[in-house]
N, CA and C of each residue as an Amber inpcrd file, in Angstrom:
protein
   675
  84.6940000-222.9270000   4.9970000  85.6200000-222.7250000   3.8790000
  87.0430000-222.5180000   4.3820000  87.4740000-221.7770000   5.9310000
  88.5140000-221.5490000   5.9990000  89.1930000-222.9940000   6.3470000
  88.6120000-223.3090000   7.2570000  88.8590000-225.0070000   7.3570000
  89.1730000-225.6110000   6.2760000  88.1810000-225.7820000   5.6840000
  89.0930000-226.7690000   3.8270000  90.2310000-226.3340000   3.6530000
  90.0630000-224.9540000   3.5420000  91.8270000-224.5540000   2.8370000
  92.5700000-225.1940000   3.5300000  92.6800000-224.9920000   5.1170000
  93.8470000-225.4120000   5.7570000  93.8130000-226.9950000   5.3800000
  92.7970000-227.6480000   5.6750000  93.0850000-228.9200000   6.0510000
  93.6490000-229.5790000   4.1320000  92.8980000-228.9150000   3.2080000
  93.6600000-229.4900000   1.7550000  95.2320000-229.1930000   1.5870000
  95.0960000-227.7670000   2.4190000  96.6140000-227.7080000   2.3610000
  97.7700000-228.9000000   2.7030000  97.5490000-228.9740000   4.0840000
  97.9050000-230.3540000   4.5760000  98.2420000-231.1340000   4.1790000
  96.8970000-231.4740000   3.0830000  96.6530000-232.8680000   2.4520000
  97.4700000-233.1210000   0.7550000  97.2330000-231.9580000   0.5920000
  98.1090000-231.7390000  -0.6520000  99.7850000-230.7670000  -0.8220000
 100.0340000-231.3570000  -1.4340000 102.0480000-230.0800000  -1.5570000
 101.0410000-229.0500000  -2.3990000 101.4850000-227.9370000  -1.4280000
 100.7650000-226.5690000  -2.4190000 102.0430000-225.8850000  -2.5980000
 102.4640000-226.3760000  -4.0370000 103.5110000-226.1260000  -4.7240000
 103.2880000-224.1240000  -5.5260000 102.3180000-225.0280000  -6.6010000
 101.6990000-223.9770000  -7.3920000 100.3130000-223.1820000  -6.8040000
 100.2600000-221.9150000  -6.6150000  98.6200000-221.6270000  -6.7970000
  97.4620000-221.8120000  -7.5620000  98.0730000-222.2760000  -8.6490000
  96.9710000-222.8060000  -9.9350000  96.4900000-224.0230000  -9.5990000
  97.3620000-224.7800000  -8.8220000  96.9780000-226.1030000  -8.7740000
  96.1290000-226.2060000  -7.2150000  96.7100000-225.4540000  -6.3380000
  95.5770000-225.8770000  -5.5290000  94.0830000-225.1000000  -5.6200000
  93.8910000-223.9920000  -6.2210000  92.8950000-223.3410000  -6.8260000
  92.0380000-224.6960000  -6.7590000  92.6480000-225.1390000  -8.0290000
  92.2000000-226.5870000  -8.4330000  91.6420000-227.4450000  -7.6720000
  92.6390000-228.1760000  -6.7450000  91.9670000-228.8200000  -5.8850000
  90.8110000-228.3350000  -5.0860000  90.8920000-226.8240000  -4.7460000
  89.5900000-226.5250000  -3.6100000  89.1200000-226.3520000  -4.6070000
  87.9380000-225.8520000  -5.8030000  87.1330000-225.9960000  -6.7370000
  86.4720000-227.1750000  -7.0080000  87.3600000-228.8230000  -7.4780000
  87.2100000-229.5520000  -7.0310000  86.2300000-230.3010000  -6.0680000
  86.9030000-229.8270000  -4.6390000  86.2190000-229.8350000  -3.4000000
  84.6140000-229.8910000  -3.1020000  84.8090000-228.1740000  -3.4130000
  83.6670000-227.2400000  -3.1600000  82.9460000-227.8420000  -4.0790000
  83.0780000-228.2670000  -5.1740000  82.0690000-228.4290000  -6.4430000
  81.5080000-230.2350000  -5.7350000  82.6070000-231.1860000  -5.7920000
  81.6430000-232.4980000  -5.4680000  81.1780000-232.6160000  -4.0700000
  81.7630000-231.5520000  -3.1380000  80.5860000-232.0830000  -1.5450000
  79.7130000-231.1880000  -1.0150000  78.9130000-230.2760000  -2.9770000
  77.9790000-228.9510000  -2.0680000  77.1570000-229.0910000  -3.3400000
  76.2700000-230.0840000  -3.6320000  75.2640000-230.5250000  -5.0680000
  74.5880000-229.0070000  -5.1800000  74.4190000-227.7870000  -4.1460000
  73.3900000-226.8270000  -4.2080000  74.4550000-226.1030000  -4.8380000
  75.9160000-226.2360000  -5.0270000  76.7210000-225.0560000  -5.6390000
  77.1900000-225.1360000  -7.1460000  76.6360000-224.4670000  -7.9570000
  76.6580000-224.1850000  -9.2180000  78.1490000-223.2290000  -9.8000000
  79.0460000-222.8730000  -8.8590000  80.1940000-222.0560000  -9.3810000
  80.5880000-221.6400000  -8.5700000  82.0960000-221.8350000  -7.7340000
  82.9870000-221.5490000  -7.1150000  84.2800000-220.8380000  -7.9710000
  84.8330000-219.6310000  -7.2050000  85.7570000-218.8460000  -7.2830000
  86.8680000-218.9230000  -6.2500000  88.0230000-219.4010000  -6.8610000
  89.2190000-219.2740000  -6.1560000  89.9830000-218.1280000  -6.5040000
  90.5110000-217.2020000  -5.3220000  91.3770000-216.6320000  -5.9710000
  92.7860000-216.4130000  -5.0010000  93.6580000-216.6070000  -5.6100000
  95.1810000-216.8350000  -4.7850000  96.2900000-215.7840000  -4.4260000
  97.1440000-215.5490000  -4.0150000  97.9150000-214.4950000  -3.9760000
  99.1440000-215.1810000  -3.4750000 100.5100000-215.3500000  -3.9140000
 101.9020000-215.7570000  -3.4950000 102.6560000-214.3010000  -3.6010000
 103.1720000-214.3470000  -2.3990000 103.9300000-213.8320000  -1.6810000
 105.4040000-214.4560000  -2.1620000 106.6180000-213.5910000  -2.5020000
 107.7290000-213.9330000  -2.8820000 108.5720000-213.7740000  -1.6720000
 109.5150000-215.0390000  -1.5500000 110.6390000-214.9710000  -1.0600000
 111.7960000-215.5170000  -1.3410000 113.2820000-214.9340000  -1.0320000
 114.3280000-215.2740000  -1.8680000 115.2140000-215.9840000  -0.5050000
 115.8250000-216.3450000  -0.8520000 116.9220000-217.4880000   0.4400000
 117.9860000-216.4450000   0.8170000 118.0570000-215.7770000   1.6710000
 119.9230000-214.9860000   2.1550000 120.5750000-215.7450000   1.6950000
 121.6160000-214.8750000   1.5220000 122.6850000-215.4450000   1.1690000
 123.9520000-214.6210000   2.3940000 124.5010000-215.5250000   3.0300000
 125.3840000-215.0950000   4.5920000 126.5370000-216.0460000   3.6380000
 127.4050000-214.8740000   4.1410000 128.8960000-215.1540000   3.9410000
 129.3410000-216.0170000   2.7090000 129.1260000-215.1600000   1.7750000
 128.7420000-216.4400000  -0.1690000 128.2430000-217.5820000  -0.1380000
 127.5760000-217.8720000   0.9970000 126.3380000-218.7040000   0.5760000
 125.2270000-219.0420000   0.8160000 124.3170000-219.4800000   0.5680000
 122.6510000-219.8470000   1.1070000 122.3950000-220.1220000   2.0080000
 121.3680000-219.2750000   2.9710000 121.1050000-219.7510000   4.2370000
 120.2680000-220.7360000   4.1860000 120.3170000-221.5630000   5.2780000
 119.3130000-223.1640000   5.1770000 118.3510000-222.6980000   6.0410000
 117.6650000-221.8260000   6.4900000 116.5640000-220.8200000   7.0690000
 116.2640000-219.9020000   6.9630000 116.5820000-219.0460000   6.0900000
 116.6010000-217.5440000   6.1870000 116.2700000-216.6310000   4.7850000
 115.1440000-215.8780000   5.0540000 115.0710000-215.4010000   3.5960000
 114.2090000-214.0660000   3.5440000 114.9130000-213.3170000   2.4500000
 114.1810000-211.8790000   2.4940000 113.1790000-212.0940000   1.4930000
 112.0190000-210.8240000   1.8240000 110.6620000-210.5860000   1.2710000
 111.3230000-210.2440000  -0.1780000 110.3480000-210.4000000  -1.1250000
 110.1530000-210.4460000  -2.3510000 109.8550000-209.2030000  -2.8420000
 109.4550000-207.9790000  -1.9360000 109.0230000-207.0640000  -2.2010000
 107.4620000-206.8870000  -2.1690000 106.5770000-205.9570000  -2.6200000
 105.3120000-205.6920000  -3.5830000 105.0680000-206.7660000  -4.1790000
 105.9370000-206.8070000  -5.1370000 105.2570000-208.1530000  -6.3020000
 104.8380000-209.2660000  -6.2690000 103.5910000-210.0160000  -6.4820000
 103.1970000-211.0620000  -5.7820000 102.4100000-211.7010000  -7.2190000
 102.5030000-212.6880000  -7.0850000 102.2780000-214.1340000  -8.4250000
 100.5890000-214.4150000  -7.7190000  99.9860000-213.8490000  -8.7950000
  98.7590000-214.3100000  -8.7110000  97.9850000-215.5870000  -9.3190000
  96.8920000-216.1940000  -8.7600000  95.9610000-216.7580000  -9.8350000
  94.5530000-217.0290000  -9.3390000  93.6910000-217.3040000 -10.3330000
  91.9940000-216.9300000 -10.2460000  91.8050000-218.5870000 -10.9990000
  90.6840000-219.1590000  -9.8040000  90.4820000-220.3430000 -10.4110000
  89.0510000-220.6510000 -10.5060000  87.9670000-220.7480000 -11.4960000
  86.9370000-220.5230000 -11.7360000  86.4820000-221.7210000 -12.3860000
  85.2020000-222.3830000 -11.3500000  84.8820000-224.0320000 -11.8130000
  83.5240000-223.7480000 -11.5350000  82.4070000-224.6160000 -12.7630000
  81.6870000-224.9150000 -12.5960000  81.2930000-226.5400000 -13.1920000
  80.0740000-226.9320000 -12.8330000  79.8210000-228.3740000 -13.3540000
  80.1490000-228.6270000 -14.6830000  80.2770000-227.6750000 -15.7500000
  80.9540000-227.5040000 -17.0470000  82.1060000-227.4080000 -17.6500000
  82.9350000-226.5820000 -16.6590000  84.3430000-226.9540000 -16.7500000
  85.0890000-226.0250000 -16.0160000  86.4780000-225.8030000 -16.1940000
  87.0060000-225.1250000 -14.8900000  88.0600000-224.0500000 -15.9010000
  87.8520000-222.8620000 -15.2700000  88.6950000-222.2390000 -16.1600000
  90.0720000-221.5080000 -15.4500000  91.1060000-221.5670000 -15.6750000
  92.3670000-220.6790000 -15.0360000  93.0200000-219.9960000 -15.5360000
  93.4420000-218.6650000 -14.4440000  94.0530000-217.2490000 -14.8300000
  95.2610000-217.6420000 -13.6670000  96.2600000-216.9510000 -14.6000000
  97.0450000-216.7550000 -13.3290000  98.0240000-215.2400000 -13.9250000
  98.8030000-214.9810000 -13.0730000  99.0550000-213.6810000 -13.4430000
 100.3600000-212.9980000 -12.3640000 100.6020000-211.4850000 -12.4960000
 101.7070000-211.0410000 -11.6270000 101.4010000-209.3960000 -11.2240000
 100.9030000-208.9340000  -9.9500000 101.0050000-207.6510000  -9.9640000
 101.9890000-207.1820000  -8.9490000 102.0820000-205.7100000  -8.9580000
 102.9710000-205.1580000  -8.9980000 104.5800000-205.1320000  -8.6870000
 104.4170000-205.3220000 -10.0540000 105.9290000-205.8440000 -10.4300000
 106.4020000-203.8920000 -10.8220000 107.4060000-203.3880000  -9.8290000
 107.9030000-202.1260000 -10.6020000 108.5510000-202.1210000 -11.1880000
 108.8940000-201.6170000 -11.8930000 109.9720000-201.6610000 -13.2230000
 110.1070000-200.6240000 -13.3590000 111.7090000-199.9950000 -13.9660000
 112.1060000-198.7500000 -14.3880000 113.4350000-198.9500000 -15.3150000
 113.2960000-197.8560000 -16.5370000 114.1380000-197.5260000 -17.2960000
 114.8840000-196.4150000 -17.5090000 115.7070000-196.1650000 -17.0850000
 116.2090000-194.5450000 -17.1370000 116.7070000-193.9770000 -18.7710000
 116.7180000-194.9170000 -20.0570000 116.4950000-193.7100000 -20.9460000
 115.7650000-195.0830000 -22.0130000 115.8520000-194.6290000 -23.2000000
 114.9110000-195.7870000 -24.6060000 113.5960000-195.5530000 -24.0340000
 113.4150000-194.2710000 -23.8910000 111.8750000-194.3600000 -24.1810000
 111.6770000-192.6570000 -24.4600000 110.6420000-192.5380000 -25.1560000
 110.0820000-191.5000000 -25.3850000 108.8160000-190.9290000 -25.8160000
 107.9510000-190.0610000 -26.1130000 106.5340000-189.8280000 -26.4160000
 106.6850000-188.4860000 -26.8510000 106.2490000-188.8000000 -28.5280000
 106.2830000-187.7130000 -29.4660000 105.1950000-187.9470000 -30.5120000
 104.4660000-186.9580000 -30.9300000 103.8820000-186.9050000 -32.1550000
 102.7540000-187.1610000 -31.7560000 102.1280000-187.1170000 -30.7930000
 100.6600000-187.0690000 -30.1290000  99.5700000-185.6950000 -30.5890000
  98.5170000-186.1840000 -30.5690000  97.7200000-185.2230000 -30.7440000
  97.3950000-184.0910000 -29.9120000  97.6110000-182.7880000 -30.3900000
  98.1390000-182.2020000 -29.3030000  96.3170000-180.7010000 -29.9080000
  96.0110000-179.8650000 -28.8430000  95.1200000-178.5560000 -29.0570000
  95.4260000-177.4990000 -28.2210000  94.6360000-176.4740000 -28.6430000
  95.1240000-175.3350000 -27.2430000  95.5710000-175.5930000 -26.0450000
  94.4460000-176.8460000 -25.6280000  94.1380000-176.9290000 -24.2510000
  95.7330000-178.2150000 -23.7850000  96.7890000-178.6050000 -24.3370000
  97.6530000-179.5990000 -24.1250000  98.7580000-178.6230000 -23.3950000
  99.3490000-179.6760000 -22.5470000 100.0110000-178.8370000 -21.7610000
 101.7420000-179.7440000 -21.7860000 100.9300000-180.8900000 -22.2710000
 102.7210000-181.8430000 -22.2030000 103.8120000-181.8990000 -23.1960000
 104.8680000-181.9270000 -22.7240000 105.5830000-181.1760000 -23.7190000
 106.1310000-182.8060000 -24.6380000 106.4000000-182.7110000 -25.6900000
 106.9280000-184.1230000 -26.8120000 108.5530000-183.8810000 -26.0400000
 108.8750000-185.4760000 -25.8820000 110.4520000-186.0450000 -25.6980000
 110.2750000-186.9180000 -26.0160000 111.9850000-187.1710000 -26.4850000
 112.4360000-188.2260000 -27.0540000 113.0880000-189.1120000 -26.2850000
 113.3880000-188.9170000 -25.2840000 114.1280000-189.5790000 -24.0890000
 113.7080000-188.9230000 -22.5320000 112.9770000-190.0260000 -21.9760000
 112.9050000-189.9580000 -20.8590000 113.0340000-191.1620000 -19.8640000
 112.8000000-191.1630000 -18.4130000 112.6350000-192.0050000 -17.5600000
 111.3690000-192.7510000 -17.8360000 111.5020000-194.2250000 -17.9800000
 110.1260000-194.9990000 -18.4000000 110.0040000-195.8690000 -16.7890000
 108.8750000-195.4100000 -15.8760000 108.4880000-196.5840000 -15.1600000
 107.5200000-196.7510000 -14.7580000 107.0710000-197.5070000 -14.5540000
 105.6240000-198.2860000 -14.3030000 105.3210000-199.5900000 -13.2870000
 103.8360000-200.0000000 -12.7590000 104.0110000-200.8610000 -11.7860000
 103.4680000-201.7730000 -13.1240000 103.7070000-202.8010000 -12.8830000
 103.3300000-204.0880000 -14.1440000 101.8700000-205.1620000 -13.1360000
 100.7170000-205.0670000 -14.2330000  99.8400000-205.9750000 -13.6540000
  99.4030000-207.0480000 -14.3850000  99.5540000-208.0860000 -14.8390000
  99.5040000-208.8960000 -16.0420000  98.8970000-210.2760000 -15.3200000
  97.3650000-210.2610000 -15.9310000  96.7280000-211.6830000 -15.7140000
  96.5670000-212.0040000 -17.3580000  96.8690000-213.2590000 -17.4200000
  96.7020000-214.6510000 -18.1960000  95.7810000-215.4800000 -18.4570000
  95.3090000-216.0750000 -19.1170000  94.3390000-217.1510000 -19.1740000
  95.0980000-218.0070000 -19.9970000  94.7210000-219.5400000 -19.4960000
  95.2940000-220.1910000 -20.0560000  94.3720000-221.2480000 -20.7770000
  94.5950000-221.9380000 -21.9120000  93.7620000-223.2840000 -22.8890000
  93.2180000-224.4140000 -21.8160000  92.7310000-225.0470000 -22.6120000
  92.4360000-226.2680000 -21.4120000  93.6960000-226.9800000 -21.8870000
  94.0350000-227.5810000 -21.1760000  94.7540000-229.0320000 -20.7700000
  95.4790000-229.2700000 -19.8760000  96.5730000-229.7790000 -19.9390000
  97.7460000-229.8420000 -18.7420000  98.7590000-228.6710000 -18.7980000
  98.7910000-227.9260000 -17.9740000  99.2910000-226.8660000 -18.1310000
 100.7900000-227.0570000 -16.6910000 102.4980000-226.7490000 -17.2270000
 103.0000000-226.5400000 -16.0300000 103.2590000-225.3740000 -15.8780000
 102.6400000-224.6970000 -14.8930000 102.1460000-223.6790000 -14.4220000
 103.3260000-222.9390000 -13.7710000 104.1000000-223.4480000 -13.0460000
 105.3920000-222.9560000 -12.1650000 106.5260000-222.5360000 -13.6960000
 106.2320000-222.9680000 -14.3060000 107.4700000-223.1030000 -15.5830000
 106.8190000-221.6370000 -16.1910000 105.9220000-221.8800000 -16.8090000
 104.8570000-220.9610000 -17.5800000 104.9760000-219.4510000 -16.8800000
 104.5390000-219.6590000 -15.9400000 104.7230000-218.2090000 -15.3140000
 105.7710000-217.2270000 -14.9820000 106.9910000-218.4320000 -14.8160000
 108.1100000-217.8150000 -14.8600000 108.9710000-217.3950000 -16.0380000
 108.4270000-218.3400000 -16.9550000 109.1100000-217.8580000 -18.3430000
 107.9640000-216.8090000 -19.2290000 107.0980000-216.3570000 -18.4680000
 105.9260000-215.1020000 -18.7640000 106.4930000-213.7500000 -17.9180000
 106.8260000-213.8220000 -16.9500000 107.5920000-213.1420000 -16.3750000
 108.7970000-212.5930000 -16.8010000 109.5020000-213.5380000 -17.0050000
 110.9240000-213.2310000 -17.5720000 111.1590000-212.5070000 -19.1790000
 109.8520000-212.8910000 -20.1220000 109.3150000-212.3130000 -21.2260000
 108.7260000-210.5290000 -20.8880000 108.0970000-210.7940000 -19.7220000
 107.7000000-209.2870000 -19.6530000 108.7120000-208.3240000 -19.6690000
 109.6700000-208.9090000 -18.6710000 111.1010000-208.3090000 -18.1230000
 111.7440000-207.7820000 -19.4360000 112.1160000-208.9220000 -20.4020000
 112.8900000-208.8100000 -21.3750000 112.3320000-207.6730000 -22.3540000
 111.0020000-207.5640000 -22.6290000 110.7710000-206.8600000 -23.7220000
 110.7030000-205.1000000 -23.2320000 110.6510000-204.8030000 -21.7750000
 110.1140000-204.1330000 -21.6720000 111.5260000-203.6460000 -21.2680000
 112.5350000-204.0530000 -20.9090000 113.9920000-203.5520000 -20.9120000
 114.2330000-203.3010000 -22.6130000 114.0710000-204.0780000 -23.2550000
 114.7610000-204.0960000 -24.5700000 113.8170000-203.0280000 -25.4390000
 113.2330000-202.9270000 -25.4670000 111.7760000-202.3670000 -26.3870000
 112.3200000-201.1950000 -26.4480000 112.4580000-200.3570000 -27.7560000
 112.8110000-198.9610000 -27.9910000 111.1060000-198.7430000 -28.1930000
 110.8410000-197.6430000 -27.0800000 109.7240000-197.6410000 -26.6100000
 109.2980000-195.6810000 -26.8800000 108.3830000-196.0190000 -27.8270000
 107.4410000-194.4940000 -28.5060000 106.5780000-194.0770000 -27.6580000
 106.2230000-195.3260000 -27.0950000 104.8790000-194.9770000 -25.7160000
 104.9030000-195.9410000 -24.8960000 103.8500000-195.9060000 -24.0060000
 103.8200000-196.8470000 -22.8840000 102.7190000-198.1300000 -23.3020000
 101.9080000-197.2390000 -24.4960000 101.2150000-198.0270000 -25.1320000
 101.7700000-198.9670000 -25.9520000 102.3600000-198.4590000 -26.7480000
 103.4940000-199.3390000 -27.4510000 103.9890000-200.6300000 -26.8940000
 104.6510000-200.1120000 -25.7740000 105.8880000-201.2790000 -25.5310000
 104.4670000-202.0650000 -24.8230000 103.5260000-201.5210000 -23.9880000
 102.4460000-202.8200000 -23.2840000 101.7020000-203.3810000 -24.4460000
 102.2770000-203.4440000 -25.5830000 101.5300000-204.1000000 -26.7860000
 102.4930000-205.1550000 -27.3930000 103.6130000-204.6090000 -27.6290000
 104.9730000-206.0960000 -27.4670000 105.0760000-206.5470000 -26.3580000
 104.7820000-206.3640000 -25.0630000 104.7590000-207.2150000 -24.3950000
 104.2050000-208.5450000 -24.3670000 103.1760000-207.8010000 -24.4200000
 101.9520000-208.8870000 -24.6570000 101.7630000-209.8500000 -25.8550000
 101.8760000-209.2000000 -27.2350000 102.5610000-210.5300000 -28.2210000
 103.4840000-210.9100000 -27.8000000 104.3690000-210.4140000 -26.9710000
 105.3100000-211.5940000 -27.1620000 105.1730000-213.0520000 -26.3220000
 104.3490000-212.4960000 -25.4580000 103.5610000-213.6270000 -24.7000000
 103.0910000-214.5600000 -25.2850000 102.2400000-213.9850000 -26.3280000
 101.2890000-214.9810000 -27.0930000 101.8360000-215.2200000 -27.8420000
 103.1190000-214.7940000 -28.0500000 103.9510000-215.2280000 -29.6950000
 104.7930000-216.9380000 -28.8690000 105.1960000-216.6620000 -27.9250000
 106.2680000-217.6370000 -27.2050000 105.7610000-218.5690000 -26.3980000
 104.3710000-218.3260000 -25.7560000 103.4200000-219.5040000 -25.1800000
 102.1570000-219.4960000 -25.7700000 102.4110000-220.9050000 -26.6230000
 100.8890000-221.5710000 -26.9140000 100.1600000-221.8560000 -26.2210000
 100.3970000-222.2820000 -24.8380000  99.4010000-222.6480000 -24.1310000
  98.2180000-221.0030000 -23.2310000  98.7470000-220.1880000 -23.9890000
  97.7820000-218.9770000 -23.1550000  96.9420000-218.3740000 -24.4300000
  96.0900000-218.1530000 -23.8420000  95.1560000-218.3200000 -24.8190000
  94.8850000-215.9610000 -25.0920000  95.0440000-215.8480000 -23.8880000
  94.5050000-214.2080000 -23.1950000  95.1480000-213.5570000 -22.6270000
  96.1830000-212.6500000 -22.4750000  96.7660000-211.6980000 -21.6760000
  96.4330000-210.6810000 -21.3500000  96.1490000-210.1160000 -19.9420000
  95.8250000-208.6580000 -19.9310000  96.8490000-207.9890000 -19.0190000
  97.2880000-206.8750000 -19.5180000  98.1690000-205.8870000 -19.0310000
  97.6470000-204.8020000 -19.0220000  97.8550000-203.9040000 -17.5620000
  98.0640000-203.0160000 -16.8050000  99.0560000-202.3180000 -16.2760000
  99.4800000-200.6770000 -17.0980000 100.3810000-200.2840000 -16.8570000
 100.3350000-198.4620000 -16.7710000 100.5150000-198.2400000 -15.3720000
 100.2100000-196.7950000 -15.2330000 101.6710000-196.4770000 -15.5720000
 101.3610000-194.9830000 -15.6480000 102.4440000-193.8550000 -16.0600000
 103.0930000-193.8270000 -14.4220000 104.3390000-193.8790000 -14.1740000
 104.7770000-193.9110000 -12.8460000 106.2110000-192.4830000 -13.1060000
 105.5290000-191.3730000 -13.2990000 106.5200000-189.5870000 -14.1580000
 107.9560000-190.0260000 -13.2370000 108.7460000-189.8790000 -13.3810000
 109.9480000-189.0530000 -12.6280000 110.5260000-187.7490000 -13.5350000
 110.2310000-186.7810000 -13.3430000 110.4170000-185.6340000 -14.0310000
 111.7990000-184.6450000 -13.7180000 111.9180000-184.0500000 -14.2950000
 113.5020000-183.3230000 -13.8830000 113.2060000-182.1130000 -13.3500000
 113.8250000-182.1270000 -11.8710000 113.8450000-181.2010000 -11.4500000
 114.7420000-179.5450000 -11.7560000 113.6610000-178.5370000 -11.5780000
 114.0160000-177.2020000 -12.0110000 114.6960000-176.5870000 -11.3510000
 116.5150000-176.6300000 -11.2490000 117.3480000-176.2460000 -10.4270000
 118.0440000-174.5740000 -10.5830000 116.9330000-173.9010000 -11.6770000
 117.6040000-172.6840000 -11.9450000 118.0430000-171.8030000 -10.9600000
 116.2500000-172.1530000 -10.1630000 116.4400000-170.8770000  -9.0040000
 117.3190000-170.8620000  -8.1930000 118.2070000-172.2230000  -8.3010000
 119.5930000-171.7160000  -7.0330000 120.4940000-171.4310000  -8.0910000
 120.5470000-171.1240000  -9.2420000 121.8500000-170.9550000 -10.1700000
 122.5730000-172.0650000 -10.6580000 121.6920000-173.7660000 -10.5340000
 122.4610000-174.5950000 -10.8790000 121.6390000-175.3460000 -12.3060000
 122.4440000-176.0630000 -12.8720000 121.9580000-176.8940000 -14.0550000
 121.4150000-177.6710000 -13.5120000 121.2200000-179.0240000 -14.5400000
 120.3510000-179.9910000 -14.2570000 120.2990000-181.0810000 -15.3790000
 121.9400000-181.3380000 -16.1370000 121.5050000-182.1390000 -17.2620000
 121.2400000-183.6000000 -16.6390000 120.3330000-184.1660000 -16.6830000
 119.2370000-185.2120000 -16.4400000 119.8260000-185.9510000 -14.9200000
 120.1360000-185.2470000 -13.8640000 120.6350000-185.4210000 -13.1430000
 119.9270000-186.0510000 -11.6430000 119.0850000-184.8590000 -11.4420000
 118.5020000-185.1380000 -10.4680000 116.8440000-185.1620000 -10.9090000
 116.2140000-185.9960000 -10.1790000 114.8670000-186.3860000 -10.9840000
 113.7420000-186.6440000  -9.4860000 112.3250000-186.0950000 -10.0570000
 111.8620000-186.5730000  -8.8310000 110.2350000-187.2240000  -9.1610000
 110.0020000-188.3970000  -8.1590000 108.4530000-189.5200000  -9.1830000
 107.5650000-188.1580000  -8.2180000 106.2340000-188.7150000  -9.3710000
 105.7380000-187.5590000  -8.5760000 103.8180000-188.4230000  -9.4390000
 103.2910000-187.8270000  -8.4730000 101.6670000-188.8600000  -8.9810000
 100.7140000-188.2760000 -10.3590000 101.4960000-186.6940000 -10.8790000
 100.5420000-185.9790000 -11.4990000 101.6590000-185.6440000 -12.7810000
 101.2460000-185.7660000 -14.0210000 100.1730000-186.3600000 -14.2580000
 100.3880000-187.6770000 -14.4080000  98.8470000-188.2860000 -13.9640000
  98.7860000-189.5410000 -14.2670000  97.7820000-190.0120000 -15.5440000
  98.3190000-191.3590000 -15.8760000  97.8720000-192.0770000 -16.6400000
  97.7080000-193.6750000 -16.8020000  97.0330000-194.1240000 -16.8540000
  96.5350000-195.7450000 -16.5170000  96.2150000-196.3910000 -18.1760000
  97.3270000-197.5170000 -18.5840000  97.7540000-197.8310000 -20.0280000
  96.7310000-199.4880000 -19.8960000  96.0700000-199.5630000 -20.4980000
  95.4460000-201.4360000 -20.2840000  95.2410000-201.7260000 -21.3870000
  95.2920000-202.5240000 -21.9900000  94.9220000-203.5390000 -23.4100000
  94.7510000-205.1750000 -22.6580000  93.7640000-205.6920000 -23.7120000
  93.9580000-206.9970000 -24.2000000  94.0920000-207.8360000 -24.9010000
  95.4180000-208.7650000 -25.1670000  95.8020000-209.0480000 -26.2900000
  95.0980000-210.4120000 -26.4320000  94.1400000-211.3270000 -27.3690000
  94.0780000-212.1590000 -27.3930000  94.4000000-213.1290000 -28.6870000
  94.7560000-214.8820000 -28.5060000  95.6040000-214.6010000 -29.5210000
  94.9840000-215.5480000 -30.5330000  95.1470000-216.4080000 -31.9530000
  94.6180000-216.8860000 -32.3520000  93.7620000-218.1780000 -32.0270000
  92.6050000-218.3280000 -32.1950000  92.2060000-219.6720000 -31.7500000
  92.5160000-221.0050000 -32.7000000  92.7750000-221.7200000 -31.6650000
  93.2590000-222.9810000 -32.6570000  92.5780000-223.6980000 -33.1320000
  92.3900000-224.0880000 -34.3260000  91.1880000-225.2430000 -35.3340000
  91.1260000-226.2180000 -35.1060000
């Protein structure tokens, strides 16, 4: 198997990950009659071009960070199905967001605001319809949708805004049929500067793992007649 990859690589421009998914599925499926269902699954690595002295280097380029463009390519003699997707993408908002009016008992300890620091790592796989799908286009303008709503979104919860996200996905691409989003609570909380005698209006802030919370839905969207 490691062999195929390389040598299809070769053989094919592995432009998109969806598409060569494709091709090794393909592969695996017409020269192994004993194999009933092959799983591809991909991972791209981002990189951006330097830019030296205002302009583009013709070699040279920094890491992308964490965030890496996924996709899952799943074929059997019946048909072939594809996900593709983006995890951890971090994102942060320093105010338009807040969490109030929750159900609260003795035992609650969190206090209701109306404005706080909103950030989160973003994990969002896709499924897409059958047909011809351009995949490099699609993903980036799914991306750029996540970006947008989740900057813009006057946001009540984390639940909330990962729920416009996600229509808006399915509102703006017909061709996806399934979105799933994944979005933990990532606190930066304000630090308590009394004990040296100083304030603290929303000044200094620090992320911290507790408490945590892990936000997931799946939005799926109408099927077509």
């Amino acid at each position: 198997m490691k062999n195929t990859v390389y040598a299809l690589a070769r053989l094919y421009r592995v432009e998109q990950p969806e598409e060569f998914g494709l091709h090794l599925v393909e592969h695996f499926l017409e020269r192994n009659p004993q194999v009933s269902e092959v799983k591809i699954e991909l991972l791209e690595h981002p990189w951006t071009r330097m830019t030296v002295r205002g302009k583009p280097h013709n070699h040279s380029f920094l890491s992308g960070g964490n965030e890496r463009r996924t996709a899952l390519v799943t074929g059997t003699r019946q048909g072939i199905n594809v996900q593709a997707g983006i995890q951890d993408l971090l994102v942060l908002k320093t105010t338009g967001s807040g969490f109030e009016g929750f159900v609260q008992d003795p035992l609650t300890t969190l206090k209701a605001t109306v404005d706080r620091i909103f950030a989160t790592v973003v994990t969002a796989r896709w499924s897409y319809r059958p047909g011809e799908i351009p995949y490099g286009l699609c993903a980036t303008a799914i991306r750029q949708t996540l970006l947008e709503i989740f900057a813009d979104h006057d946001s009540k919860s984390v639940q909330q805004t990962l729920y416009a996200m996600g229509d808006a996905v399915l509102q703006q691409q017909e061709l996806v049929a399934e979105i799933h989003l994944s979005l933990p609570n990532k606190h930066c909380l304000l630090v308590n500067l009394e004990p040296f005698g100083m304030d603290n209006p929303n000044a200094v802030f620090v992320p911290t793992d507790e408490p945590h919370g892990l936000i997931e839905a799946t939005l799926t969207a109408p099927s077509k007649s």
